[in-house]
C-alpha positions in Angstrom: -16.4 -14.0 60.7 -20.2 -15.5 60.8 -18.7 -17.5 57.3 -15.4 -18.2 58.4 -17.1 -20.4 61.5 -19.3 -21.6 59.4 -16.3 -23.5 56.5 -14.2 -24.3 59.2 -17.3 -26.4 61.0 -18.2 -27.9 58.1 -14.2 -28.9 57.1 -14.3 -30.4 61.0 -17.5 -32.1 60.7 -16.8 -33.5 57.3 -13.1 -34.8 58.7 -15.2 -36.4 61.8 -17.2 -38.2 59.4 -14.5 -39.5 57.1 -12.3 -40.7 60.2 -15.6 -42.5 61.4 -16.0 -44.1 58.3 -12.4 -45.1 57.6 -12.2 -46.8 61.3 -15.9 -49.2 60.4 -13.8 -50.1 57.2 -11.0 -51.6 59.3 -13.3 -53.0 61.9 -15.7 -54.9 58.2 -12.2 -56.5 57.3 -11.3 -57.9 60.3 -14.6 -59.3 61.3 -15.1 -60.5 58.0 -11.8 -62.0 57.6 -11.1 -63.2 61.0 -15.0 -63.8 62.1 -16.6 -65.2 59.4 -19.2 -62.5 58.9 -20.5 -61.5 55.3 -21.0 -58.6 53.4 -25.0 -59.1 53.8 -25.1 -59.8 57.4 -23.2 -56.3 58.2 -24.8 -54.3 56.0 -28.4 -55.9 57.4 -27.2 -55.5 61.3 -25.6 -51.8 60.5 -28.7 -50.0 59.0 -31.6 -51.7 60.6 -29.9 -51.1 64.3 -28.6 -47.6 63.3 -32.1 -47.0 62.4 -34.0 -47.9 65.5 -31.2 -46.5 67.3 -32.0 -42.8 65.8 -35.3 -42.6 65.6 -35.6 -43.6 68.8 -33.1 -40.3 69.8 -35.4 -38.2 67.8 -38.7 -39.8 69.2 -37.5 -38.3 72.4 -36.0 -35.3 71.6 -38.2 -33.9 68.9 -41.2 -36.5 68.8 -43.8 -34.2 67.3 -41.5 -33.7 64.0 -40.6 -37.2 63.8 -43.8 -38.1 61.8 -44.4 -34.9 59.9 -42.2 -36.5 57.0 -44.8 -39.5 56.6 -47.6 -37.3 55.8 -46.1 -36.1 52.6 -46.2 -38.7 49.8 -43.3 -36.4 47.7 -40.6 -36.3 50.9 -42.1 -39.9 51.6 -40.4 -41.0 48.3 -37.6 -39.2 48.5 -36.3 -40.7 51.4 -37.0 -44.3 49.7 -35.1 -43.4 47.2 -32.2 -42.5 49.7 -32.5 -45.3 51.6 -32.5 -47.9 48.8 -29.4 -45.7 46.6 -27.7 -43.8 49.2 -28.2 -46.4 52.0 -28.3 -49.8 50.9 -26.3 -49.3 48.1 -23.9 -47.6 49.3 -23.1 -50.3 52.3 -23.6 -52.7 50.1 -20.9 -51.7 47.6 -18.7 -51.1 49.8 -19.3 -54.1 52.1 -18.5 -56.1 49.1 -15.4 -54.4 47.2 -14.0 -55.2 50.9 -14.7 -58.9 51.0 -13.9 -59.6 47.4 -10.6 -57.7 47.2 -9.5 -55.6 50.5 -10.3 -52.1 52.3 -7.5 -50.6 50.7 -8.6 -51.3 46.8 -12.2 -50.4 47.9 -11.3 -47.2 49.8 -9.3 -46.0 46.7 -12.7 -46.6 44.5 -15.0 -45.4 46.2 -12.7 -41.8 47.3 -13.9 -41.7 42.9 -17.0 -40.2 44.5 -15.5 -36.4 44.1 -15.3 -36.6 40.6 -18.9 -38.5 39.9 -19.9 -35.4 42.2 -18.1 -32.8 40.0 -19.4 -34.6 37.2 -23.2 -33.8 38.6 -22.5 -30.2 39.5 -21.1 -29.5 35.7 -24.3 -31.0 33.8 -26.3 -29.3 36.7 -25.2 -25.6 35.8 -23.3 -25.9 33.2 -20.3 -24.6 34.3 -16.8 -25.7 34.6 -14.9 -26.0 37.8 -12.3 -23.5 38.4 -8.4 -24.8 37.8 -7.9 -24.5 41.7 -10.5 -26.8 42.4 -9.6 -29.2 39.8 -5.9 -29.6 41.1 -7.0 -30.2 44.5 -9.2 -32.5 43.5 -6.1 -34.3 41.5 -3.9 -34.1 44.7 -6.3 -35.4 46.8 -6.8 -38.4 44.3 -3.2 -39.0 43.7 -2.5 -38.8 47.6 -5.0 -41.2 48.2 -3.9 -43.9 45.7 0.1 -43.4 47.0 -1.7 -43.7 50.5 -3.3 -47.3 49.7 -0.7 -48.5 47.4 1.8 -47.7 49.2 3.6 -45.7 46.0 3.3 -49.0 43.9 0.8 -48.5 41.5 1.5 -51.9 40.1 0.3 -53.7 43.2 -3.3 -52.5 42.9 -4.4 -55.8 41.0 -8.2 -56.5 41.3 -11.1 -59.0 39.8 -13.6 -57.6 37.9 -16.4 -58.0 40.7 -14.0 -56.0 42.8 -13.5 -53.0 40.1 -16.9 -53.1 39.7 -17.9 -52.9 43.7 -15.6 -50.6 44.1 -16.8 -48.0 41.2 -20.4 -49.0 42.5 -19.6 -47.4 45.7 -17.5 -44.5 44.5 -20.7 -43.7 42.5 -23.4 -44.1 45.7 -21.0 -42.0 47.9 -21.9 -39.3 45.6 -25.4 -39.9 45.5 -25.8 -39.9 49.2 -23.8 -36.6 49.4 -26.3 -34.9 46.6 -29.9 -36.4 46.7 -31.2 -36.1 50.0 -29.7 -32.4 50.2 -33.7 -31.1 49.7 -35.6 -33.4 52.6 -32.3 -32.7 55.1 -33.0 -28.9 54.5 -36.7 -29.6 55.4 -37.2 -32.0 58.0 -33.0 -32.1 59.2 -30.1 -34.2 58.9 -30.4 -36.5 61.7 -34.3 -37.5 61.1 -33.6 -37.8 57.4 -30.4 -40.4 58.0 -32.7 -42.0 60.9 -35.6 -42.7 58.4 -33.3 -43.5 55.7 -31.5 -46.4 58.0 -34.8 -47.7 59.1 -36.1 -48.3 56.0 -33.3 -49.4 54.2 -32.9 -51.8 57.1 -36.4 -53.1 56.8 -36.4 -53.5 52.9 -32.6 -55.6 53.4 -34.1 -58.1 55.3 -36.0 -59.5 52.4 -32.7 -60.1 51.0 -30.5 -60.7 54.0 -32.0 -61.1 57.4 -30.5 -60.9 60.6 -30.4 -64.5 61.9 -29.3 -65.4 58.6 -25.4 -66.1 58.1 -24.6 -65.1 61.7 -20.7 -64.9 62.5 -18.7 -66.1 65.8 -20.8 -63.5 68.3 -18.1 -63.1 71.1 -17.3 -60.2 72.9 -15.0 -59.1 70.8 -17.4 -59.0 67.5 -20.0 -57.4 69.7 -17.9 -54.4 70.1 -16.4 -54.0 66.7 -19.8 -54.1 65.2 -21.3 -51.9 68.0 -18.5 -49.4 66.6 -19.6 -50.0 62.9 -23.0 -49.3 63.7 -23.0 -46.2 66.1 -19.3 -44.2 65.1 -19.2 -46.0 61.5 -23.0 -45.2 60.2 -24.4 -43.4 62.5 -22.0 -40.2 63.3 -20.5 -40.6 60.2 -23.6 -40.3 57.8 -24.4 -37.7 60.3 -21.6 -35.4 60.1 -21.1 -35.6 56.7 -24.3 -35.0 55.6 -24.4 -32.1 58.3 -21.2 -30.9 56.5 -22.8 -30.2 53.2 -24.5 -27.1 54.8 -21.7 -25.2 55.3 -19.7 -26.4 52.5 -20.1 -27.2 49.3 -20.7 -30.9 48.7 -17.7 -30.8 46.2 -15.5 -29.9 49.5 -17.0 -32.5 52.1 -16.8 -35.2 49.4 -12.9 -34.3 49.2 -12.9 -34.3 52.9 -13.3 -37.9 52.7 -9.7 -38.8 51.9 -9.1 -38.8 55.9 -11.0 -42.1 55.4 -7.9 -43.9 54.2 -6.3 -41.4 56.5 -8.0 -43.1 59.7 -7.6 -46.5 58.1 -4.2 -46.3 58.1 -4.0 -45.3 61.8 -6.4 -47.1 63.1 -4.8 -50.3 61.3 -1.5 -49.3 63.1 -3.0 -48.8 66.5 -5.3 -51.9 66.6 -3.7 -54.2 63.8 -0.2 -53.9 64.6 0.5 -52.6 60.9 3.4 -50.5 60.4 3.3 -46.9 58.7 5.9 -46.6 56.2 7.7 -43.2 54.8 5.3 -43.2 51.6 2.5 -43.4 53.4 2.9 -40.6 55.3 4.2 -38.4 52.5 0.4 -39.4 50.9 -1.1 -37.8 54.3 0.7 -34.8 53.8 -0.3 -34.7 49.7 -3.8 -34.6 50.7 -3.6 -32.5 53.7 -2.0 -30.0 50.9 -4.4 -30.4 48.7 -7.4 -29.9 51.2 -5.3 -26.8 52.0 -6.1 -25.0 48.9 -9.0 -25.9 48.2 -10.3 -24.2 51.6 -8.4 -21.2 49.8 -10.3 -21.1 47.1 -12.7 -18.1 47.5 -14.8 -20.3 44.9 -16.0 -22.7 47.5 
C-alpha cells in the first residue's frame, strides 16, 4: 500500500509540475509577443528572483542546512554544473525555440526529453527497455505532436535556429531530470533547485542583466511574470524533481506531456483560443498512454 502511495504521489507531483510549466510557456509567448520582452530578460528575471525567493524559504525554515552544501567542494560543483546545464540552459532553450518559432513547435521538441532520458538509462545499465514502456513512450510522443499540430504534421515548419532550440531544450530537460538526482538525495529537492536558481541567476547577468532590455512593466506584465517565476520555475522544478523519488525519472519525464496539456487549456481560458476535436483526441492518446505505463510492474 506503502508503494502504491508512493507512484501515485509521484504521478500527481510530476502532473503538477508539467501543468506549471506548460501555463509559464503561454504566459513567455504572450509577454514576448505582445510586451516586447526577450528571451534573455525572462530567463535573467525567472532564475535570479526564483532563487532569492527560495533560499530565502529555506533560510527560514531550515537555516542551519542551508549552508552545509557550501562546505563541500564536490556537491559545490555539482550544483554549478546544474545550474549552468539544467538551469540556464534549459530556460534558455526553451526561452528561445519560443521567440524564434512558437510554444507549440518548442513544446513538441523539448517533450524529446523522454527519449534522450531512455537513451541515458540504456548506456547506463545496459539494458533495454521493456516493449510496454517503449509503446508508451511512442503514444505519449505521437499524442503530443497530434496535440500541437493539430493532426497536421505538415504545418510544423521551422528555421534551423528553431530545430536547433528546440532539440537543445529537449536535451537539458533530460539533464535536469537525471544529474542533480545525487545532491537532491543529500541535501533535498527544494535547497538544491534554490541554490541552482541563485547561481544560475547570478552567472546570467554577465550575459543578460536585469535592467537590460526591460519590456512594457504594467500591471499586467507584473503578474504574468510573477506567475512564470513562482508556479512556472519555482513549483514546477520543484515538483518534478520531487517526483523523481517515487518514480522513475523515465515516468515523470513522460508525465510532462500535460505541459502541452495545460498549454492548451490555459490558451483557451486566458487567450480565447478554441479547442478543436483533434486536440482533445491527443489528450486522451496520452492520458492512455500514461495509463499503461503506470501498469507496467517494471516502473
Amino acid at each position: 500500500m506503502n508503494k502504491v502511495g508512493n507512484k501515485t504521489k509521484g504521478i500527481l507531483l510530476a502532473i503538477i509540475g508539467a501543468i506549471f510549466w506548460g501555463g509559464s510557456g503561454v504566459c513567455a509567448q504572450y509577454i514576448m509577443q505582445n510586451k516586447g520582452a526577450s528571451t534573455g530578460w525572462l530567463v535573467s528575471v525567472r532564475m535570479l528572483f526564483a532563487g532569492i525567493l527560495i533560499l530565502f524559504y529555506l533560510y527560514f525554515s531550515q537555516k542551519n542546512k542551508l549552508f552545509t552544501i557550501l562546505k563541500n567542494k564536490k556537491d559545490m560543483l555539482s550544483t554549478l554544473i546544474f545550474s549552468v546545464f539544467g538551469v540556464i540552459f534549459l530556460q534558455y532553450a526553451f526561452f528561445a525555440a519560443i521567440q524564434v518559432s512558437n510554444a507549440a513547435t518548442a513544446t513538441i521538441l523539448q517533450y524529446l526529453s523522454p527519449i534522450f532520458i531512455v537513451i541515458y538509462f540504456i548506456f547506463e545499465s545496459k539494458k533495454i527497455p521493456n516493449v510496454m514502456s517503449m509503446i508508451s513512450i511512442a503514444l505519449s510522443l505521437f499524442g503530443t505532436a497530434l496535440l500541437v499540430t493539430k493532426g497536421d504534421f505538415g504545418t510544423l515548419s521551422i528555421s534551423v535556429l528553431g530545430l536547433f532550440w528546440g532539440l537543445m531544450a529537449g536535451f537539458f530537460g533530460a539533464f535536469y531530470i537525471i544529474q542533480p538526482r545525487r545532491i537532491m538525495a543529500k541535501y533535498g529537492t527544494t535547497t538544491i533547485i534554490g541554490w541552482g536558481m541563485f547561481f544560475g541567476g547570478l552567472l546570467f547577468q554577465l550575459y543578460h542583466p536585469i535592467w537590460k532590455d526591460v519590456p512594457e512593466l504594467d500591471l499586467q506584465t507584473f503578474g504574468l511574470v510573477c506567475f512564470i517565476v513562482v508556479f512556472g520555475t519555482i513549483l514546477s522544478y520543484i515538483c518534478l524533481l520531487k517526483s523523481t523519488r517515487y518514480i522513475p525519472a523515465q515516468f515523470s519525464s513522460l508525465l510532462t506531456s500535460f505541459e502541452p496539456l495545460s498549454s492548451a487549456l490555459f490558451s483557451s481560458l486566458f487567450l480565447g483560443v478554441v479547442i478543436l476535436p483533434i486536440e482533445i483526441i491527443s489528450m486522451v492518446i496520452i492520458i492512455f498512454s500514461v495509463f499503461l505505463l503506470s501498469r507496467n510492474s517494471d516502473m
